[in-house]
C-alpha positions in Angstrom: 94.9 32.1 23.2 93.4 30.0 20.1 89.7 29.6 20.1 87.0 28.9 17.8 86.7 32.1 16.0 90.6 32.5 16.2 92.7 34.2 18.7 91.7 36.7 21.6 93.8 38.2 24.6 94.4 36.7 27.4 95.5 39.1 30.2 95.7 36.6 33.1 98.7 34.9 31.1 100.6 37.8 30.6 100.3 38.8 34.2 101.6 35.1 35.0 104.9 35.6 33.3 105.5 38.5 35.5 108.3 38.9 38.2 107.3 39.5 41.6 108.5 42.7 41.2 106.3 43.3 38.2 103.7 41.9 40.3 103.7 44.4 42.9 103.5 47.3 39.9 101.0 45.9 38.3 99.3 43.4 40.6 95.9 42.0 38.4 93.8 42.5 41.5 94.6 46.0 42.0 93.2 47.1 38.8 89.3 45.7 38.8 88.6 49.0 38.3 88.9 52.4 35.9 89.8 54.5 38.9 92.4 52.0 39.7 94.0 52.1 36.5 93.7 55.9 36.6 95.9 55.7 39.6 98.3 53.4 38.2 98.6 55.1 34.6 99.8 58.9 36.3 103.1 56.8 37.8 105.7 58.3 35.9 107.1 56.5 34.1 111.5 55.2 33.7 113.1 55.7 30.5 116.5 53.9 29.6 119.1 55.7 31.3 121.7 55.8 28.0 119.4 59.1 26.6 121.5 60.9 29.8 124.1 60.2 27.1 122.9 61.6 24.2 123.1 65.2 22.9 121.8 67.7 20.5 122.6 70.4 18.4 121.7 73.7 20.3 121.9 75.8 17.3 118.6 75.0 16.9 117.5 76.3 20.2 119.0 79.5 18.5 116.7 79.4 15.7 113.7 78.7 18.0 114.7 81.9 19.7 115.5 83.9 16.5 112.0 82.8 15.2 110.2 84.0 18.3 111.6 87.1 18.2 110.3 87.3 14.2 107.0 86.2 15.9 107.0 89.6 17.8 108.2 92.0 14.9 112.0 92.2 15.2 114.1 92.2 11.7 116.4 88.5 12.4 120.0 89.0 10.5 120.1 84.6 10.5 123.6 84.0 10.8 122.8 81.5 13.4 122.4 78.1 10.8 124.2 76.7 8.2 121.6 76.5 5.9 121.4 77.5 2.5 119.2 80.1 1.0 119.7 78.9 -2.5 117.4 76.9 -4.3 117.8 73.3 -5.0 118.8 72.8 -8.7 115.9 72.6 -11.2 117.4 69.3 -12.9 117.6 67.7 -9.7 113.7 68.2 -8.2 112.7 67.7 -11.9 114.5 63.9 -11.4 112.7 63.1 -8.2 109.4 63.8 -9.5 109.8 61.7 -12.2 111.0 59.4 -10.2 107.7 59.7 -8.1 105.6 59.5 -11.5 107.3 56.5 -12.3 106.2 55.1 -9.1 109.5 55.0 -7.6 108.3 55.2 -4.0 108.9 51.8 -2.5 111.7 49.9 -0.8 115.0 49.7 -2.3 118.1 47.9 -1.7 119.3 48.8 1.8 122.6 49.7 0.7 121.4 52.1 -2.0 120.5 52.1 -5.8 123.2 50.5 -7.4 123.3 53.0 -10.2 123.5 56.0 -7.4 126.5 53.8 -5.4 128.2 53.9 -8.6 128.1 57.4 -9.6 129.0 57.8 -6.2 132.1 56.0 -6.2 133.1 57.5 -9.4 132.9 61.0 -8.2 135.0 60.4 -5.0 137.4 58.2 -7.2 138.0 61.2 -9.2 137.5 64.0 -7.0 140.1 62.1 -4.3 142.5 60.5 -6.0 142.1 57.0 -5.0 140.0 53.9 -6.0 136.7 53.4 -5.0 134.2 50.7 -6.7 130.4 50.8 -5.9 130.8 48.3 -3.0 132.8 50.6 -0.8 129.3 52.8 -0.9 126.8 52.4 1.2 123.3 55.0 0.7 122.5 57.1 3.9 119.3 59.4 4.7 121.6 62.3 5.6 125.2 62.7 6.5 124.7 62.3 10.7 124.1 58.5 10.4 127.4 57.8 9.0 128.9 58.8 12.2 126.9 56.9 14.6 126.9 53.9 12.6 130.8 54.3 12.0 131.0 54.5 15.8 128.8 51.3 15.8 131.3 49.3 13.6 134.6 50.0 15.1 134.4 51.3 18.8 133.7 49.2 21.6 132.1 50.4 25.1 134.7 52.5 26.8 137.3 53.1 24.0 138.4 56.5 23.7 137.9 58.7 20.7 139.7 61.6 19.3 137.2 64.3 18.3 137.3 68.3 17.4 136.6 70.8 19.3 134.9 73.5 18.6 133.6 71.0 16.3 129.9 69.5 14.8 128.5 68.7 18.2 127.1 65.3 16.7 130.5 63.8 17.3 130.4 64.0 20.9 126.8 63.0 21.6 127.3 60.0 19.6 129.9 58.9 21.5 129.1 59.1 24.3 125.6 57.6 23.4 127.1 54.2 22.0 129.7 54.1 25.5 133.1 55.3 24.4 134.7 58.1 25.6 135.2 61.4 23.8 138.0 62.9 23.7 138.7 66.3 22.7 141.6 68.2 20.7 141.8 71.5 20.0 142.4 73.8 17.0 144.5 77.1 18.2 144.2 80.6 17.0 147.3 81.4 14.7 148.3 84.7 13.1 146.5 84.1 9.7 143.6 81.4 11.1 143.3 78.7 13.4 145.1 75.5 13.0 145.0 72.0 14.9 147.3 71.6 18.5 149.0 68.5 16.8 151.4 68.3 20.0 148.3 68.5 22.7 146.8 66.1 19.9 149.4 63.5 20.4 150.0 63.8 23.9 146.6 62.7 24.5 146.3 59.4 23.0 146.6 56.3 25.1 146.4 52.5 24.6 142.8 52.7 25.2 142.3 55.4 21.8 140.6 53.8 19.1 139.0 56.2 16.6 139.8 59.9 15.7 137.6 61.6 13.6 138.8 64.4 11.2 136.6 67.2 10.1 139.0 68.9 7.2 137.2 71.6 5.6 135.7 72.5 9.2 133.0 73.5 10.6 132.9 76.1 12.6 136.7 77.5 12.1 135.9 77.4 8.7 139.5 76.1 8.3 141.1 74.3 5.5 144.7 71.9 6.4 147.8 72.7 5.3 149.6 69.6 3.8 151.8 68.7 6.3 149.3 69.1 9.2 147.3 66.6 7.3 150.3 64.7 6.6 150.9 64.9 10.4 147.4 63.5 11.5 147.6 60.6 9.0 150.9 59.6 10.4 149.3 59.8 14.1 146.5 57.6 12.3 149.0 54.6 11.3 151.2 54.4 14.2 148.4 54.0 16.5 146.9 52.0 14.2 143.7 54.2 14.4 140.4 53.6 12.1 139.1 57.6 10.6 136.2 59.3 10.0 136.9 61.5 7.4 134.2 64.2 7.5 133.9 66.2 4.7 131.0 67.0 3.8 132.2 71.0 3.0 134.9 69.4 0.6 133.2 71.1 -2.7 133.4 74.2 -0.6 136.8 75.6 -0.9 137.8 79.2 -1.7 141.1 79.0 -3.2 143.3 75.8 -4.9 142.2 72.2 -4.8 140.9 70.4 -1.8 142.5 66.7 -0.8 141.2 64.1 1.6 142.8 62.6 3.7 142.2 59.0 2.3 144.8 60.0 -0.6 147.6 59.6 1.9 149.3 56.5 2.7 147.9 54.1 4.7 144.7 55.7 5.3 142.0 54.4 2.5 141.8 50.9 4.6 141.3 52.5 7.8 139.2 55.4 6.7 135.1 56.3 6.4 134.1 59.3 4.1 131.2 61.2 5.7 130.1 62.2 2.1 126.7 64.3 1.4 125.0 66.1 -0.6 123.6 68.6 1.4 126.1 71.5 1.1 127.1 71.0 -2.2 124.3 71.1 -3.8 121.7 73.2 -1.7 119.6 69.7 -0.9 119.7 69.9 3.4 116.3 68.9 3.5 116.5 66.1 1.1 118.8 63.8 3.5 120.6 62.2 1.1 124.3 61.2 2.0 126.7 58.0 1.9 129.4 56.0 3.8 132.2 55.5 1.7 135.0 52.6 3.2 136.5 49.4 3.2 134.0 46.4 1.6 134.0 44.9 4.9 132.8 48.0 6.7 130.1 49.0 4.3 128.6 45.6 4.5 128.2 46.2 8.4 126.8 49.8 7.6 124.7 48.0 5.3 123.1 45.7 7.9 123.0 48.9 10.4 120.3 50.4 7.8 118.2 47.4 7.6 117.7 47.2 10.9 117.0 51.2 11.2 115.8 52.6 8.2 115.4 49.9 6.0 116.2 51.8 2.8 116.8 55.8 1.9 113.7 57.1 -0.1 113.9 55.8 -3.4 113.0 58.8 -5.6 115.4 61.0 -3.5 118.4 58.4 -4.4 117.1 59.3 -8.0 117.4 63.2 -7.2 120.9 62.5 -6.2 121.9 60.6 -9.4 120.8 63.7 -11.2 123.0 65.7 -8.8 126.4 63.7 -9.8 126.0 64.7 -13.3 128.1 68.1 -15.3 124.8 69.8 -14.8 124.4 69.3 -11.8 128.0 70.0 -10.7 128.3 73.2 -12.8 125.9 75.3 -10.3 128.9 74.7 -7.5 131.1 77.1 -9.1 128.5 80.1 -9.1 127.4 79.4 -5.7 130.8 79.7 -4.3 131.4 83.1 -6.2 128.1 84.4 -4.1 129.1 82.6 -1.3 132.7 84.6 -1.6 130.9 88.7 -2.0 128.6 87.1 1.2 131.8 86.3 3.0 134.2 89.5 1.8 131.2 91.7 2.9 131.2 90.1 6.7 134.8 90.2 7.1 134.9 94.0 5.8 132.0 94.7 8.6 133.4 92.8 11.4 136.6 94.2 11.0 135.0 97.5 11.4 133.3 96.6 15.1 135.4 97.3 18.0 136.4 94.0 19.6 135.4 92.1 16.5 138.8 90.0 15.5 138.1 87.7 12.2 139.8 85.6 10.4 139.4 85.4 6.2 137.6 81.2 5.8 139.5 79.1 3.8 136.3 76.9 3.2 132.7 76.1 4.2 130.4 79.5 5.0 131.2 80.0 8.6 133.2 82.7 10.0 135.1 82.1 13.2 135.4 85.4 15.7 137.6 86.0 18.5 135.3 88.7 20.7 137.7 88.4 23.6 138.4 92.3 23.7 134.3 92.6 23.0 133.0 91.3 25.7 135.9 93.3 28.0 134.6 96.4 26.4 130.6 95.3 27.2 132.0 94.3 30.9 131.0 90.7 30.1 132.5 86.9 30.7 129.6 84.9 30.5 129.4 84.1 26.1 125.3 83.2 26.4 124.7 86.9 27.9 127.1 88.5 25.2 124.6 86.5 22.3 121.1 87.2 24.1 122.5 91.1 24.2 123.2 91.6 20.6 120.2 89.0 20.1 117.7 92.4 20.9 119.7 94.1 17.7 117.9 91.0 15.3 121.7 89.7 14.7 121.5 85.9 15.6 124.6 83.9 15.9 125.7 80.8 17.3 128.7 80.8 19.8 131.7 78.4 20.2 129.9 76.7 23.2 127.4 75.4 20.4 130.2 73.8 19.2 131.2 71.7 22.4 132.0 72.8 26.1 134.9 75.3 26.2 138.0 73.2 27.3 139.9 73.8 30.6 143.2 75.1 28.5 140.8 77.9 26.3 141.0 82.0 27.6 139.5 83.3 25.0 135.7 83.9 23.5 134.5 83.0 20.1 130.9 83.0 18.3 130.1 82.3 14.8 128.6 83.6 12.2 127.4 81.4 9.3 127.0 83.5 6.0 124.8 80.5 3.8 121.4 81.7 4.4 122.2 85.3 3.9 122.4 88.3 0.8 125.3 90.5 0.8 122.5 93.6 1.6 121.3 92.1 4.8 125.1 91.4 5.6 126.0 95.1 5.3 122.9 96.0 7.1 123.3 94.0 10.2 127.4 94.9 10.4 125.9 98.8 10.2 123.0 97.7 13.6 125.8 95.8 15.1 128.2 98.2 15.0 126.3 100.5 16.3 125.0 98.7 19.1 128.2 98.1 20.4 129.8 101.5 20.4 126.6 102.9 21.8 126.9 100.0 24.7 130.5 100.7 25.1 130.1 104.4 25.5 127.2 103.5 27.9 129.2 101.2 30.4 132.6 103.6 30.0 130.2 106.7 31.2 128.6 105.0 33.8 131.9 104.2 35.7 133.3 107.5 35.3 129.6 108.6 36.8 130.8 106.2 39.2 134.4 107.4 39.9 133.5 110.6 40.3 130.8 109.9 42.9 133.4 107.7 45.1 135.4 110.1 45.0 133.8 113.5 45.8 134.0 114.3 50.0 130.9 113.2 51.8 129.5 116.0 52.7 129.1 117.2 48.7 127.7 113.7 48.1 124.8 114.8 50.5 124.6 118.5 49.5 124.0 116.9 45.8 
């Protein structure tokens, strides 16, 4: 209320704009005093009911368990994360400070730096084959808000979406966060990997599917399309007349030939968002520094999504990621991916050499993929949480596919992880020699203890009480 010296509170007119039933809650003549308001302030309190929606990513809760177990002593093998242990580029910090020293640290335009947007849409016009100007770029503070603001643009409440799974768990949450429904499909263990159940994949879309996001390069299979199954999805794409989110933000990451995206393909540029980011590719997780890459009339949505929740991505980390899209910056990829291919040789060499332990050889990304079916048979387990917290006492941490979504109704085997980014060749070796020990010595354990147990049932009663 307006007075002399200017404006004070005025409970008694907020209490008369409320309901009735607001009234009753927090009636004005209840609360004359402190111990009243004592009373009223320990009612718990009701939060929106959509956060039942929303997920996480429990591979964290993996790395709150493998750091409490450093806590107490134990040696952690962390192949839990997809982290990198290398070092952010020189050139690249050395650009954000002086971006910092040049006073760089205020707003900036919500849809980026227009020098960065460009760079940006050089490098994926080049690196993708296709066209890209600086107003089909829109600045993000990591790679994650592409796909919820994606979501935001083209799915309404109910729609379904297509999503992978095992698959970045993000997909799912956000879904069903913002009201659609998710929708899984499957990739299938094959002779030489895993690849995508394009039948079960078709078979599940309706009149109601809206969206199908695409994660090539993949995380956790660590599994890079062949042409025609890429070929395949984008002609699912156009006959269903389905908007994309290209994820692919492992496409730097690739072992062997050239990697393609899926916008290259007919008909799939105007209907498709590139998750793009800079994380992986150049060792900058922490920096959250990504982008949006679409259709003019998307990104200008995307563009009004971060206004109204970021505002902008910090300025001088924009100017760290111009310096990134440079040769010199590019140039450290190449020697990161040799280490990262001795890291991933020396896991598959171990693995192979654990009893149970089936592999497959990554085409991309740092993740390998492991069927432990025959594993947890040997160890006399079904449950994949007890088969992690048991080798968890050995110091070797790993995720499992349920980290990856909910095992679906059609799967009969068991899978975990192993992530190979935050990890030397040495500690590799190391923890394939502990775990390979640890399950022989447990599979020798259990195999003993039922022949103790055979031979028990079977011995005549009376020697059972003579002994």
């Amino acid at each position: 209320a307006e007075g002399k010296r200017g404006y004070s509170f005025e409970p008694k007119l907020v209490f008369q704009s409320l309901t009735q039933r607001q009234h009753y809650l927090y009636n004005i003549n209840n609360i004359n005093n402190i111990t009243d308001i004592k009373e009223m302030s320990s009612t718990p309190r009701r939060f929106a009911s959509r956060m039942d929606n929303l997920g996480t990513e429990t591979a964290y809760a993996v790395s709150s368990e493998a750091a409490a177990l450093k806590a107490k002593g134990v040696k952690i093998y962390p192949f839990h994360i997809g982290d990198l242990n290398f070092p952010t580029p020189q050139h690249i910090i050395d650009a954000a400070k002086k971006a910092m020293d040049d006073g760089k640290t205020g707003y900036c335009p919500a849809a980026g730096l227009p020098e960065l947007r460009e760079v940006i849409a050089t490098e994926i016009s080049n690196t993708r084959g296709v066209l890209y100007s600086s107003d089909n770029v829109s600045v993000q503070p990591g790679g994650k808000t592409t796909i919820g603001k994606f979501l935001m643009c083209v799915m309404e409440e109910g729609a379904e979406v297509l999503y992978p799974s095992p698959g970045y768990p993000i997909y799912e949450s956000q879904i069903n966060f913002l009201g659609g429904k998710a929708v899984p499909y499957q990739y299938v263990e094959t002779a030489n990997g895993y690849g995508l159940d394009l039948p079960a994949l078709r078979s599940s879309i309706t009149e109601n599917t809206k969206v199908l996001i695409y994660n090539n390069y993949q995380n956790p299979t660590g599994t890079a399309a062949t042409e025609s199954e890429m070929q395949e999805i984008a002609r699912i794409a156009v006959e269903h007349d389905l908007w994309v989110l290209a994820d692919e933000a492992y496409y730097d990451l690739v072992y062997d030939g050239v990697p393609q995206s899926i916008v290259s393909l007919p008909g799939m540029q105007e209907r498709s968002m590139i998750l793009f980011t800079f994380s992986k590719s150049f060792c900058m997780t922490g920096w959250r520094l990504a982008a949006s890459i679409g259709p003019k009339d998307m990104i200008t949505l995307i563009n009004k999504l971060n206004t109204n929740y970021e505002a902008c991505t910090t300025h001088f980390v924009q100017c760290a990621g111009i310096a990134a899209l440079t040769p010199q910056g590019k140039a450290h990829i190449k020697p990161m991916m040799d280490e990262l291919r001795l890291r991933r040789d020396a896991l598959i060499s171990g693995l192979r050499q654990i009893p149970g332990f089936h592999p497959h050889v990554p085409q991309a990304a740092f993740y390998v993929f492991v069927n432990v079916t025959e594993a947890m048979k040997m160890l006399g387990l079904t449950d994949l949480e007890r088969f992690r917290h048991l080798i968890l006492q050995t110091g070797v941490s790993f995720c499992t596919r349920e980290h990856f979504g909910a095992r679906l109704d059609c799967e009969e085997e068991y899978y975990i992880r192993f992530a190979f980014s935050g990890i030397t060749v040495d500690q590799i070796n190391e923890a394939m020699g502990i775990l390979k020990k640890f399950v022989v010595a447990r599979t020798q354990e259990r195999v003993e203890f039922q022949e103790s147990k055979h031979v028990t049932d079977v011995v005549p009663r009376s020697e059972k009480v003579e002994a």
